[in-house]
Each structure stands twice: as structure tokens, then as C-alpha cells.
N, C-alpha and C positions, 0 to 999 in steps of 0.2 A: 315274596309277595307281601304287599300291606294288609295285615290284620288289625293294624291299633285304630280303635274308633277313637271317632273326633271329641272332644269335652266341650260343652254348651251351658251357657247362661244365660237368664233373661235378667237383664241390667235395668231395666224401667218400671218393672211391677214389683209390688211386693203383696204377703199376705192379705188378707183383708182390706183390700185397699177396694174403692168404688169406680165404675171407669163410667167415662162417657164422653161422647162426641169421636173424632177420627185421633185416634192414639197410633204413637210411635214407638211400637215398641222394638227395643234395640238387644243384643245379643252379645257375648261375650263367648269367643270360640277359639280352641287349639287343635290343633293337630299336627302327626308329626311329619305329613306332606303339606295339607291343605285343607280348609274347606271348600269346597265349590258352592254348598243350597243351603241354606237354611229354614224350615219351615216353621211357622207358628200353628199350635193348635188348641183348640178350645173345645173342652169336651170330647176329645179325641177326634177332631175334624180338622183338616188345614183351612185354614182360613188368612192365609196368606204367606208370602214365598220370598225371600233376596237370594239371589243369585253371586252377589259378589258383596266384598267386605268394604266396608262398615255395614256388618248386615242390620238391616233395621226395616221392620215389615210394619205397614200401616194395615191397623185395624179398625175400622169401620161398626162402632161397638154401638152408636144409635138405631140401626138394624135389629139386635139383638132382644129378645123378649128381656124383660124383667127377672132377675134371678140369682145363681150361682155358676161360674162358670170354673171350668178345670182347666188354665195353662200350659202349656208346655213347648219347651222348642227341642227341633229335631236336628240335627247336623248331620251330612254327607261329604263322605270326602272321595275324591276321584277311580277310589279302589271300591267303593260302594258299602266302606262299615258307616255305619250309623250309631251318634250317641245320643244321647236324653237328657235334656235339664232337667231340675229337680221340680215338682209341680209346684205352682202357683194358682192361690184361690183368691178369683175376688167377684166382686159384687157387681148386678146391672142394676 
């Protein structure tokens, strides 16, 4: 059985950085089947989803209150391990 979780990155944000308007953000993922989902989240919420690679999830950050926000993406692969980018902090 597959136990190796998937490894995820977020390739378009970085630290401190300020977002605004409909952002793309994009993901950089291995694993040693697949990935199948990748999700995005912000402050611990999915706030958006790709389904297949080139995964890059659009996020809709003029919605979003004024503030600090917590990144992160999630990877599944077809066995159901999940891994973790490392967080990403930025600004609204």
C-alpha cells in the first residue's frame, strides 16, 4: 500500500508579500504515484481547488477583509496521504 505523502509548494507567493485582485496561485507537487487535488488555504479554509496538474488555483483576494492572511497548500494523492506546504504570510 501507498503510504508516502505527496511534497507541495506554493511557487507564486512569497513572505510578506501584499495580494490583491484574482491571483494565480500555482503549486509545485511530487509524489511517488501522483497527485490528483490540490487545495489552497487561507487561514485554515480551502478557498480554492485544481484537480489536475499544472495545479494552479485562482484566488479571488478582493473578497477578502483587510488584514493578515495564513497560506498554505494541501496535496492528495490517489491513496489518500496528504502533505503540507510550508506556510506563507501575506497581506490584504
Amino acid at each position: 500500500a501507498d503510504t508516502t505523502a505527496p511534497t507541495i509548494s506554493i511557487t507564486s507567493l512569497s513572505n510578506g508579500v501584499t495580494v490583491s485582485g484574482n491571483l494565480a496561485v500555482t503549486f509545485q507537487t511530487s509524489d511517488n504515484v501522483g497527485v490528483i487535488r490540490v487545495e489552497l488555504l487561507a487561514n485554515g479554509n480551502v478557498v480554492g481547488v485544481a484537480t489536475s496538474a499544472p495545479f494552479t488555483v485562482r484566488w479571488l483576494t478582493n473578497r477578502l477583509a483587510r488584514g493578515t492572511y495564513i497560506v498554505q497548500g494541501r496535496a492528495r494523492d490517489a491513496a489518500g496521504n496528504v502533505g503540507l506546504s510550508p506556510l506563507v504570510t501575506v497581506y490584504r
